[in-house]
DRENGUDREN-130209 format. One line per 10 residues: number of its first residue (from 1); their letters; for each residue z, x, y of C-alpha. Coordinates in nm, 3 decimals. Each point is the difference from the previous one (the first is absolute). Layout:
REM residues N
NUM) A) Z/X/Y | ...
END
This chain:
REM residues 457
1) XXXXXXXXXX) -14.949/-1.178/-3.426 | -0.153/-0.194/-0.293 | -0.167/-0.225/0.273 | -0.188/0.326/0.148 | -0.078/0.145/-0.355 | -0.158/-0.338/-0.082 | -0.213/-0.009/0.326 | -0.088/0.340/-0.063 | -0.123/-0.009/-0.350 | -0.238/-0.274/0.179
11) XXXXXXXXXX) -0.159/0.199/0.251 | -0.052/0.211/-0.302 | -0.168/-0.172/-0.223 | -0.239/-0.169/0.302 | -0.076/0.355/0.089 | -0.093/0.094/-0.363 | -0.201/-0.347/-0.055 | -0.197/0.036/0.368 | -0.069/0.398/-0.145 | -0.129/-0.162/-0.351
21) XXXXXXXXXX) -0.206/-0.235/0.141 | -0.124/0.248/0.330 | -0.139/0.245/-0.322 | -0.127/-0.300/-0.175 | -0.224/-0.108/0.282 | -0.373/0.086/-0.004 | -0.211/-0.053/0.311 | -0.176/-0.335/0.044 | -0.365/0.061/-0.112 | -0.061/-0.297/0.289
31) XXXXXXXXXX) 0.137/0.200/0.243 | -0.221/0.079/0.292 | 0.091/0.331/0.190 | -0.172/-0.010/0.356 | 0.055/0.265/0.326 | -0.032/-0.121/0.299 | -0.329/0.037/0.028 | -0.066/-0.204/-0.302 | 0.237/-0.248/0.136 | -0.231/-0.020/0.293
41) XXXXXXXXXX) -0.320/-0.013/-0.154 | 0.131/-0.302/-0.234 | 0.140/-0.203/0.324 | -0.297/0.046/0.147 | -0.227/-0.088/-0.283 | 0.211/-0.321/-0.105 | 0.089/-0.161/0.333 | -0.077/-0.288/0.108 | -0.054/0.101/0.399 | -0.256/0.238/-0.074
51) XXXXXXXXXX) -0.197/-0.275/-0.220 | 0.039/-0.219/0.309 | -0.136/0.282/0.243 | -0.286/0.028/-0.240 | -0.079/-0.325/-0.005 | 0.031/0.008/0.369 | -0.232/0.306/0.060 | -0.252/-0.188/-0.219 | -0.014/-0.265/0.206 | -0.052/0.244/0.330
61) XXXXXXXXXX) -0.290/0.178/-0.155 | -0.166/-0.370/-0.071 | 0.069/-0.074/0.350 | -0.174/0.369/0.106 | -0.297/-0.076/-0.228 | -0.047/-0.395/0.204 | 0.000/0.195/0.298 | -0.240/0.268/-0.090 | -0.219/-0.256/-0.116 | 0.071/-0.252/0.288
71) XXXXXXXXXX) -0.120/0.253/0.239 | -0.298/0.165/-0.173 | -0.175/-0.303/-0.203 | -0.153/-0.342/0.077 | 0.111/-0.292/-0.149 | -0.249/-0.155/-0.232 | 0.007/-0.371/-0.118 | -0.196/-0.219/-0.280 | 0.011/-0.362/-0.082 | -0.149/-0.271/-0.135
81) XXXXXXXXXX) -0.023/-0.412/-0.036 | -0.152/-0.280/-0.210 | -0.011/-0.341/0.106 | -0.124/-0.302/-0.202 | -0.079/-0.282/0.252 | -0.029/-0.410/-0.080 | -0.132/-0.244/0.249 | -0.096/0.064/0.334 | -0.039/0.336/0.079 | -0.196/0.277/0.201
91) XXXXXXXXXX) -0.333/0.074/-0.127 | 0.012/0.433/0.040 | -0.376/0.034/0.060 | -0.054/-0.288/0.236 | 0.356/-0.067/0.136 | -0.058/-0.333/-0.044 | 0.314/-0.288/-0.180 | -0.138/-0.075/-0.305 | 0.162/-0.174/-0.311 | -0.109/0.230/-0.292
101) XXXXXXXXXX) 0.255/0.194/-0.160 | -0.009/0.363/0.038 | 0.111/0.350/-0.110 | 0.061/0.304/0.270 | 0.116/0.360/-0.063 | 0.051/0.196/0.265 | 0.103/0.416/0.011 | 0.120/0.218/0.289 | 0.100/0.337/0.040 | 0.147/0.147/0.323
111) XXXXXXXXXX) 0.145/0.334/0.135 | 0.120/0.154/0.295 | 0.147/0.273/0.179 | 0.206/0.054/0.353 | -0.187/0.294/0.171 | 0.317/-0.011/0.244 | 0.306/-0.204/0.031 | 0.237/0.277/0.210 | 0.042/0.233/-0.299 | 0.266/-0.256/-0.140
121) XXXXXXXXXX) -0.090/0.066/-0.345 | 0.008/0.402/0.090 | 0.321/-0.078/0.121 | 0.131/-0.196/-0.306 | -0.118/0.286/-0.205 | 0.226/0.235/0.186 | 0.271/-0.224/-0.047 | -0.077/-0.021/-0.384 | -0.026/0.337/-0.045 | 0.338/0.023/0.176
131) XXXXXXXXXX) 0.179/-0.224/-0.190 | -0.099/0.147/-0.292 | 0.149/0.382/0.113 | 0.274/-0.237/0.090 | 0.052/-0.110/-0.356 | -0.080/0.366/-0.140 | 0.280/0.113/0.212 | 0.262/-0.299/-0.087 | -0.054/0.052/-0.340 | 0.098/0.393/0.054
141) XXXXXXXXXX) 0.327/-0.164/0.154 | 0.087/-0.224/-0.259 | -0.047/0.289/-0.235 | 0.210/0.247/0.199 | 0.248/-0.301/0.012 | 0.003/-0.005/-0.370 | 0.037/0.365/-0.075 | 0.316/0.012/0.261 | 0.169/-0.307/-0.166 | -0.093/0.163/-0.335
151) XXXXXXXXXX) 0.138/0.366/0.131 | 0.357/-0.160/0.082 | 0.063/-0.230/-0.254 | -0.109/0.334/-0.252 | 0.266/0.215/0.178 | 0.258/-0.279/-0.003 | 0.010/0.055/-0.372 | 0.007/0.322/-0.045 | 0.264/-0.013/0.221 | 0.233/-0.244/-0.210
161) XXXXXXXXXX) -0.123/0.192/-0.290 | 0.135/0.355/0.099 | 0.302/-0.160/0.139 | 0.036/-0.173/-0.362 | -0.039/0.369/-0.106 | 0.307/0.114/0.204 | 0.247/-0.287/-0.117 | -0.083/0.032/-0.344 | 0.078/0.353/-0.014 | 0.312/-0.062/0.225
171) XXXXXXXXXX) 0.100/-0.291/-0.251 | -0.052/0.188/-0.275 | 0.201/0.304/0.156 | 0.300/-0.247/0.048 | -0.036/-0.132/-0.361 | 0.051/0.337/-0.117 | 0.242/0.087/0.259 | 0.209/-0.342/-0.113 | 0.010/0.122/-0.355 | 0.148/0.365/0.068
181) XXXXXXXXXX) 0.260/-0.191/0.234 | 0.105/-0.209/-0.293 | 0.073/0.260/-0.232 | 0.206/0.192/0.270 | 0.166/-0.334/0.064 | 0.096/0.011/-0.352 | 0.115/0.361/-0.014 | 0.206/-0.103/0.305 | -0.199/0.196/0.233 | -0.117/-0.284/0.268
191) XXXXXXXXXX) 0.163/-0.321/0.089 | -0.124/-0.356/-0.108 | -0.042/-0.067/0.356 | -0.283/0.290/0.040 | -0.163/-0.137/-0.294 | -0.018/-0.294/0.127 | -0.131/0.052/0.335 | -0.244/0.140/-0.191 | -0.093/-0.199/-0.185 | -0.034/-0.197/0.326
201) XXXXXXXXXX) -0.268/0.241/0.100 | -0.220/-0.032/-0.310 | -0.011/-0.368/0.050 | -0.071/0.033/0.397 | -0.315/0.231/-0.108 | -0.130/-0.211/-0.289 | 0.000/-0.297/0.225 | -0.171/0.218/0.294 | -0.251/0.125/-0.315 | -0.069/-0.400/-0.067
211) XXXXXXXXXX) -0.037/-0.091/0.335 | -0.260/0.281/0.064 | -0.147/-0.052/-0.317 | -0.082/-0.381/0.118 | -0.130/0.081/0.323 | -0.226/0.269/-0.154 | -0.125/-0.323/-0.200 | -0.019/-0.170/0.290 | -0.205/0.267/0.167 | -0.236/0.016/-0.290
221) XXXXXXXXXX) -0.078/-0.375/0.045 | -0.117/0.033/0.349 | -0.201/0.282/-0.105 | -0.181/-0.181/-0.235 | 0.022/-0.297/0.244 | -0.189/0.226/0.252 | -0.292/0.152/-0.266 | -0.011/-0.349/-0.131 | 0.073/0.150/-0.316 | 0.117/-0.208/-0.309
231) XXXXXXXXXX) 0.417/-0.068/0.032 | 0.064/0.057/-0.398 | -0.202/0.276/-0.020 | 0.136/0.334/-0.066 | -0.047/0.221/0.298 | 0.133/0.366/-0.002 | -0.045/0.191/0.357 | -0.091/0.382/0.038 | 0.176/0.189/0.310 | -0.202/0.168/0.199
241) XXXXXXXXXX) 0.040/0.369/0.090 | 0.351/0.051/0.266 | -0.033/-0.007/0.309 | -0.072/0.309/0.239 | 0.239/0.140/0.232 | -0.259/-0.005/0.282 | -0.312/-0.255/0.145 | -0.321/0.082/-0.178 | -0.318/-0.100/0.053 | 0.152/-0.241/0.247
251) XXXXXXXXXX) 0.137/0.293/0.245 | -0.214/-0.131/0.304 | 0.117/-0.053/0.328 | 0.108/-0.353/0.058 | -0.296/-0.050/0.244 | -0.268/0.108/-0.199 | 0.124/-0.206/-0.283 | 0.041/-0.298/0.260 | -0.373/0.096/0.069 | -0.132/0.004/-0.326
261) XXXXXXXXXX) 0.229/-0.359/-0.106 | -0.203/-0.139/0.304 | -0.349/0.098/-0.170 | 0.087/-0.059/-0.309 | 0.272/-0.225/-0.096 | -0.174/-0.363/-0.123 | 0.174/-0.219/0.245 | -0.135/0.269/0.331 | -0.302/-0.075/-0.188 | -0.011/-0.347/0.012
271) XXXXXXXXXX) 0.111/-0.044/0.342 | -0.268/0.221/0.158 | -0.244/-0.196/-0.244 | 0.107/-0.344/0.159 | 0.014/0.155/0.359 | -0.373/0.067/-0.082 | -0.133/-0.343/-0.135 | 0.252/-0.185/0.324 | -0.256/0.235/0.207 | -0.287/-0.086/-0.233
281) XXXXXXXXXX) 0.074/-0.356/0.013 | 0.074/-0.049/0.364 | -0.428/0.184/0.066 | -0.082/-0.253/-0.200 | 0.171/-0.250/0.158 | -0.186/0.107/0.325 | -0.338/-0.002/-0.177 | 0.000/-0.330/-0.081 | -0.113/-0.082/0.366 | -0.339/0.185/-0.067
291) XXXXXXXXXX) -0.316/-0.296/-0.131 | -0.099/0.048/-0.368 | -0.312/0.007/-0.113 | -0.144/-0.067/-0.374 | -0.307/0.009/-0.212 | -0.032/-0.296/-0.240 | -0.333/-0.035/-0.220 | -0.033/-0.299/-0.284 | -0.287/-0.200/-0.221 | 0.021/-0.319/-0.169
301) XXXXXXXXXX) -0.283/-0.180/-0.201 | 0.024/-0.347/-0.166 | -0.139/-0.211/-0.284 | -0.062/-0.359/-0.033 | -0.103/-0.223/-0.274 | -0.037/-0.413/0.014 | 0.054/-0.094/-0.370 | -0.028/-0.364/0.090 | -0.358/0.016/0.108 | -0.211/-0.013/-0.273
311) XXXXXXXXXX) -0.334/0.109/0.136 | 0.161/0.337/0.198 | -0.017/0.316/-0.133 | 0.252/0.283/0.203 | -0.128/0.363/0.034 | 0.106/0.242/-0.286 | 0.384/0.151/0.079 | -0.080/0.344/0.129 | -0.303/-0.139/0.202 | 0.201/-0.260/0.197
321) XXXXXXXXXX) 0.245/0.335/0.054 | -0.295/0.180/0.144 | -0.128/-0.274/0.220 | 0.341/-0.145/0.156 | 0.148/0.312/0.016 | 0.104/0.118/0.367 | 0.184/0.296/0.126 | 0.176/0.110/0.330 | 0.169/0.237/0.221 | 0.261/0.028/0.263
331) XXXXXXXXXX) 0.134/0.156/0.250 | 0.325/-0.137/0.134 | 0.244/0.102/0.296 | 0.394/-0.180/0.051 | 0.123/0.078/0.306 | 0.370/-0.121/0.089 | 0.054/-0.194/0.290 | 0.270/-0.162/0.006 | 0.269/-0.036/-0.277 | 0.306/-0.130/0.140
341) XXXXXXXXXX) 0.120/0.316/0.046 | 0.057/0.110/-0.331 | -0.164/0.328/0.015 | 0.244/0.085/0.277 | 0.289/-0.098/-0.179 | -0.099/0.221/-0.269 | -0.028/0.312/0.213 | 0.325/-0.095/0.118 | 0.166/-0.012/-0.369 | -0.179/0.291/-0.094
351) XXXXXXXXXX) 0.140/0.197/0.323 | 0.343/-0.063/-0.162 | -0.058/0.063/-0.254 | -0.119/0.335/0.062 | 0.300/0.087/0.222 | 0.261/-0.134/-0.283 | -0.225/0.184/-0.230 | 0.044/0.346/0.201 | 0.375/-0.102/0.069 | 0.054/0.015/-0.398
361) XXXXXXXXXX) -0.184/0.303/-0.044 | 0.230/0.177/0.313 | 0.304/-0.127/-0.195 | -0.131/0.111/-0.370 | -0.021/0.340/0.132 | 0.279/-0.029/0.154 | 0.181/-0.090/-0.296 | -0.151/0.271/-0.192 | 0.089/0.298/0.212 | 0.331/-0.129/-0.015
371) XXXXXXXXXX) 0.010/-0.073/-0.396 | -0.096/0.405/-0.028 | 0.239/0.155/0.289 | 0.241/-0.233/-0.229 | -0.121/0.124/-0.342 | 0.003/0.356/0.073 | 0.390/-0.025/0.165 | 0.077/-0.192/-0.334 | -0.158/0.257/-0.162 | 0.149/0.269/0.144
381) XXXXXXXXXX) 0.374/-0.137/-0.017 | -0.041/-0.139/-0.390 | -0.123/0.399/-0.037 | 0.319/0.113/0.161 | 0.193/-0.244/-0.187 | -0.139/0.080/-0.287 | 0.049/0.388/-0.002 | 0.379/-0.076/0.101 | 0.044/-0.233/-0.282 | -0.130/0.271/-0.215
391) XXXXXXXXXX) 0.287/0.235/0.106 | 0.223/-0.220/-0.029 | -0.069/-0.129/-0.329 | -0.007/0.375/-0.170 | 0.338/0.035/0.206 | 0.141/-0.314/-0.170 | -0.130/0.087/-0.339 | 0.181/0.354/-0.010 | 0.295/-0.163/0.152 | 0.011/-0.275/-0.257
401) XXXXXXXXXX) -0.081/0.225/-0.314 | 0.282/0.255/0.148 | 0.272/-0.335/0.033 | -0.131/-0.094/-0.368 | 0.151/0.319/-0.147 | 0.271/0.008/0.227 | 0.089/-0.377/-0.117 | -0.048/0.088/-0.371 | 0.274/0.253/0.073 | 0.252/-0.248/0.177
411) XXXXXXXXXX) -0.056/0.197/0.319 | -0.056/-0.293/0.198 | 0.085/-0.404/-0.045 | -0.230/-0.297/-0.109 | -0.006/-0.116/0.304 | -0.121/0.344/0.158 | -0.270/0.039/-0.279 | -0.128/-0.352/0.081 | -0.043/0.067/0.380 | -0.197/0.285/-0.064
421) XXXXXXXXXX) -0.226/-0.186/-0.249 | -0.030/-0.268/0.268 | -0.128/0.250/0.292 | -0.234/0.118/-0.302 | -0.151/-0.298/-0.112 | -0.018/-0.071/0.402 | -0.187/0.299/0.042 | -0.256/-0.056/-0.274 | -0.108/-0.294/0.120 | 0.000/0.103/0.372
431) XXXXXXXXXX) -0.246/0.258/-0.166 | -0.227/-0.223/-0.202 | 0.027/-0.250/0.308 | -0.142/0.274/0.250 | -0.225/0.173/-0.290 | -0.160/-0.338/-0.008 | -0.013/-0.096/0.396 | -0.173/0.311/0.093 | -0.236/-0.038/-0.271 | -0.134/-0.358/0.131
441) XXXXXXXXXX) 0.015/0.185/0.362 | -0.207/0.262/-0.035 | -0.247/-0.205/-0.169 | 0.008/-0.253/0.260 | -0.068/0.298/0.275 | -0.288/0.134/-0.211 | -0.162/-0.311/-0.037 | -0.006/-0.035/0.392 | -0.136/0.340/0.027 | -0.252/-0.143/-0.217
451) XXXXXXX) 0.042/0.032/-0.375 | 0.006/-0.361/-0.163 | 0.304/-0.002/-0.264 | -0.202/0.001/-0.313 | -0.155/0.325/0.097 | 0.348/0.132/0.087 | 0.089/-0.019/-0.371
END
């Protein structure tokens, strides 16, 4: 008896401490309170895949801007040389050897143009203008990607903290439930053995309330693991609004939603984007038979000085420019011949690679239509699931409150009492499980029908 009073007083005086310091606490100032939307918005603005896609799309629009310019501009070209020459040398005006020493400085500047060359560069500025849609569109994906990893790592916590919510109320129902049993103990009114499978009961819950307690911690982690968000920093979440008890926006028919993933969805994207440039690539492959024909125009000058004869005076600088100055112009066509068969080889690569590239785009579509007949069926079930979960959780509740007062007045045995918290407990968390499941469902089915998942929110 003395050994349960002791133990009781305990529990007691941890209850009254944990209550004294609970009315003590003030709210971190630090604290950062973020809804899922916010939690989005920060992944997306601090990680480090989207500042790798950036960099990425930078360099596609440089390589869209050499194109552009490789297929509408000439290349222009300047230079320039000194030479200081000892001993026997080329005279410039008589091209005669001679042994004076001498000074020459000649310019040049050259340009040209292809008129024609089987629209390759046309063709690499379709492919560069491609890529870069390409890039646009894997970007979207990595940001979609980020916003879904962000969405379920954010309802993984609220999760763990609800279910927190449940134990703690259900330990501190059994703390209080503990102390009344004590006293009757002592007025002889229950058995030590009740009391102590009760207190049996209070130490199963405060261990289930630590053990949910650390994976909630352990949830927050990967959230802020997935927004790339700092790990000491103080981080409190916002629930969104429940659930509904029926589809939304997202009540489409599974093949129009298969019909709008395929438009829309980055990776359809991207496939039909590479089908295109494996097409564009394998006309240019075909081209490259055609002759090419350029423009090229250029002038060059010169000036020369002897410094080691003393009775020759050159021609002022911009005179001798004038005088040995000479200009020209051509017109030049390459036609292939014979090159060992590469050009056929190429056709031939490029032919694959056009079939493997309309193979993948047959199987991404594929994929899709099945990803959304798979979504919605989720969707539909975790709905289904959800409602029942509801019912049952309002049945357990009245059934557990009703066993509560039917336990406080010895109408039914410890044991009893603790089944019936069990099947509650059980059926909060089935709740919060399904509340949660459906949630991420739904918004995975609107986002095929089209909304991306920040917009959702």
């Amino acid at each position: 008896m003395d050994y349960t009073r002791c133990k009781l007083i305990s529990a007691i005086i941890l209850m009254a401490a944990g209550q004294v310091c609970g009315a003590q606490e003030s709210p971190d100032p630090a604290c950062v309170r973020m809804s899922l939307r916010d939690c989005m918005e920060y992944a997306l603005d601090a990680s480090t895949k989207m500042r790798i896609s950036e960099a990425d799309r930078d360099d596609e629009q440089a390589a869209r801007r050499q194109a552009i310019f490789e297929a509408f501009t000439p290349s222009v070209s300047a230079s320039t040389y000194a030479s200081n020459s000892y001993g026997r040398n080329i005279d410039p005006e008589t091209n005669i050897y001679n042994t004076v020493t001498s000074f020459y400085n000649g310019y040049s500047l050259s340009g040209s143009i292809v008129l024609f060359d089987g629209f390759r560069a046309v063709n690499n500025l379709k492919v560069a203008n491609t890529a870069m849609k390409m890039g646009l569109s894997a970007e979207q994906r990595t940001r979609d990607e980020i916003c879904l990893a962000t969405m379920e790592a954010f309802y993984n916590v609220l999760y763990y903290t609800e279910l927190e919510k449940v134990l703690r109320e259900q330990v501190e129902t059994a703390e209080q439930s503990l102390l009344k049993a004590a006293r009757e103990e002592e007025l002889g009114q229950k058995g030590h053995a009740e009391v102590v499978q009760m207190e049996s009961d209070l130490a199963k819950r405060r261990y289930d309330l630590i053990n949910t307690s650390n994976m909630r911690s352990d949830a927050m982690i990967t959230l802020k693991d997935v927004m790339f968000y700092p790990v000491d920093g103080a981080l409190e979440l916002e629930a969104p609004a429940d659930a509904a008890a029926a589809p939304s926006a997202s009540a489409l028919q599974a093949r129009e939603l298969a019909r709008r993933a395929v438009e829309t969805l980055p990776q359809a994207v991207e496939a039909r984007l590479s089908l295109e440039n494996a097409s564009t690539e394998l006309r240019a492959a075909r081209w490259a038979y055609s002759p090419t024909l350029s423009l090229s125009a250029g002038w060059s000058s010169s000036y020369y000085d002897y410094p080691g004869m003393a009775d020759y005076t050159a021609l002022p600088f911009a005179e001798q420019l004038s005088v040995n100055g000479g200009e020209y112009i051509q017109l030049s066509l390459s036609i292939p011949i014979f090159d060992r068969l590469s050009r056929r080889s190429n056709i031939a690569r490029r032919k694959n690679a056009y079939a493997r590239a309309g193979a993948q785009y047959d199987q991404t579509v594929k994929d899709i239509e099945n990803e959304v007949y798979r979504a919605v069926s989720d969707r539909d079930g975790a709905m289904a699931a959800y409602l029942q979960a509801e019912r049952l959780s309002e049945a357990q509740q009245e059934a557990y409150r009703l066993d509560t007062r039917r336990f406080e007045q010895g109408l039914i045995s410890s044991i009893e009492y603790r089944t019936s918290s069990e099947s509650y407990l059980n059926a909060q968390a089935e709740r919060l499980g399904a509340k949660f499941k459906y949630m991420i469902k739904d918004s995975v089915v609107r986002y095929y029908g089209g909304t991306p998942y920040l917009e959702q929110y």
